[in-house]
C-alpha positions as CSV (number, residue, x, y, z in Angstrom):
1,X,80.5,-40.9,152.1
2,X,78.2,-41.2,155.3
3,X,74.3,-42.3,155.0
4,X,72.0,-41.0,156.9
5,X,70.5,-43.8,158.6
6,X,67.6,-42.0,161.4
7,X,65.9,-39.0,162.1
8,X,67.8,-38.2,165.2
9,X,70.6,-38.1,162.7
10,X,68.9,-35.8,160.7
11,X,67.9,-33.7,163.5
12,X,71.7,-33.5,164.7
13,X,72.9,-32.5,161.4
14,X,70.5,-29.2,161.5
15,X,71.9,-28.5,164.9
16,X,75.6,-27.6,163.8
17,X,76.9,-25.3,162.4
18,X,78.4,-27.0,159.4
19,X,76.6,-26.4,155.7
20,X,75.4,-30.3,154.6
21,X,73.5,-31.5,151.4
22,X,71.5,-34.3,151.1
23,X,71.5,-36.4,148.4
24,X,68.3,-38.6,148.1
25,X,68.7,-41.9,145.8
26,X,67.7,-45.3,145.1
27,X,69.9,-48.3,144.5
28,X,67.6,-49.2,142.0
29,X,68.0,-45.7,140.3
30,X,69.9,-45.5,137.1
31,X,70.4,-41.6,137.0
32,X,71.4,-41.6,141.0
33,X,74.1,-44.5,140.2
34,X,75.4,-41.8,136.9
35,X,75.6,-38.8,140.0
36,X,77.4,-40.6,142.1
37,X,81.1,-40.3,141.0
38,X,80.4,-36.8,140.9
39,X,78.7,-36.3,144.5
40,X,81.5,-38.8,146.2
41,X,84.2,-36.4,144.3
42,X,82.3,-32.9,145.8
43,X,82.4,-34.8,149.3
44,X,85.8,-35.9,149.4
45,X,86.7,-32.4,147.8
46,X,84.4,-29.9,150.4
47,X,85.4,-32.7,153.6
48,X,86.5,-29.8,156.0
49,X,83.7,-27.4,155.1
50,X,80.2,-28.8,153.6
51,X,79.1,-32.2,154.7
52,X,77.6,-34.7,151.8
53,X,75.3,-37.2,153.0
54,X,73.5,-39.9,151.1
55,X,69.9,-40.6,152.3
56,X,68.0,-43.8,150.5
57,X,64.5,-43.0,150.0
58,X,63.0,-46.4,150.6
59,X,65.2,-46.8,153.8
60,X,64.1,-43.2,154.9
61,X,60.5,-43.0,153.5
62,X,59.4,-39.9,156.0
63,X,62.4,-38.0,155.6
64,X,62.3,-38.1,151.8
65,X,57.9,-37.2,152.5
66,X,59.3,-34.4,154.8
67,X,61.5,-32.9,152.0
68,X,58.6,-33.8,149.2
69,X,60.9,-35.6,147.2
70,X,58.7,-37.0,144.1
71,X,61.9,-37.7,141.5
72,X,65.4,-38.9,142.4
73,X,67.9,-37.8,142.3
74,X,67.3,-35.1,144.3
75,X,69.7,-33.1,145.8
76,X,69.2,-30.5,148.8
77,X,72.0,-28.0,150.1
78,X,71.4,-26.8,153.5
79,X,72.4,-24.2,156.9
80,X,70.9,-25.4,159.9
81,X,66.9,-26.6,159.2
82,X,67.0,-24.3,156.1
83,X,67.0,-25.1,152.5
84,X,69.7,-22.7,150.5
85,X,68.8,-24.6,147.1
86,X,68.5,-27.8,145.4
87,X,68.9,-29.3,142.2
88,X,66.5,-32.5,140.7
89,X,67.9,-34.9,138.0
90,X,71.4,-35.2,136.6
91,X,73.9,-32.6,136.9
92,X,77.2,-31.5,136.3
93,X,80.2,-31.5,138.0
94,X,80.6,-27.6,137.5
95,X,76.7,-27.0,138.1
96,X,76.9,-28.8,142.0
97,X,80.2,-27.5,142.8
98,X,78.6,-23.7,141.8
99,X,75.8,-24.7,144.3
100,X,78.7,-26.2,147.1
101,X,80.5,-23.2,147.1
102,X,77.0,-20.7,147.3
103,X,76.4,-22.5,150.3
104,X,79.7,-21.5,152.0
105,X,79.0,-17.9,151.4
């Protein structure tokens, strides 16, 4: 699963046409490390159609200010430079893959 890893990244990733979530963790972040199975499962699943990208808070402190992320996990599911939805906290399996597949209609 790709990280993003600059905000020229960022900015490419609103420019296509592909649907994308970001997933904002913390290495340090118990609930995050419990999410990931489930977001790296969703990622390999959606490959062709949503792209799932990790984005560390503490490595990309203005990017997690820019999308007001105050608790982590955090996840954001997004068209272009426009928020579809987004989920805080733990989640299931069948709850993300609900909010995966809104965002490919």
């Amino acid at each position: 699963m790709k990280s993003i890893r600059s905000n020229k990244q960022f900015n490419d990733l609103t420019r296509q046409d592909k649907p994308f979530v970001l997933d904002f963790y913390a290495d340090w972040c118990g609930p995050c490390k419990q999410l990931l199975p489930t977001v790296e499962k969703l990622a390999e699943e959606y490959k062709d159609e949503v792209e799932i990208l990790k984005v560390n808070i503490d490595e990309q402190r203005a990017l997690a200010k820019m999308f007001g992320v105050r608790s982590i996990p955090a996840l954001f599911f997004m068209k272009g430079n426009k928020i579809v939805s987004k989920h805080k906290g733990l989640s299931t399996e069948y709850s993300l893959r609900k909010k995966v597949k809104a965002l490919l209609n």
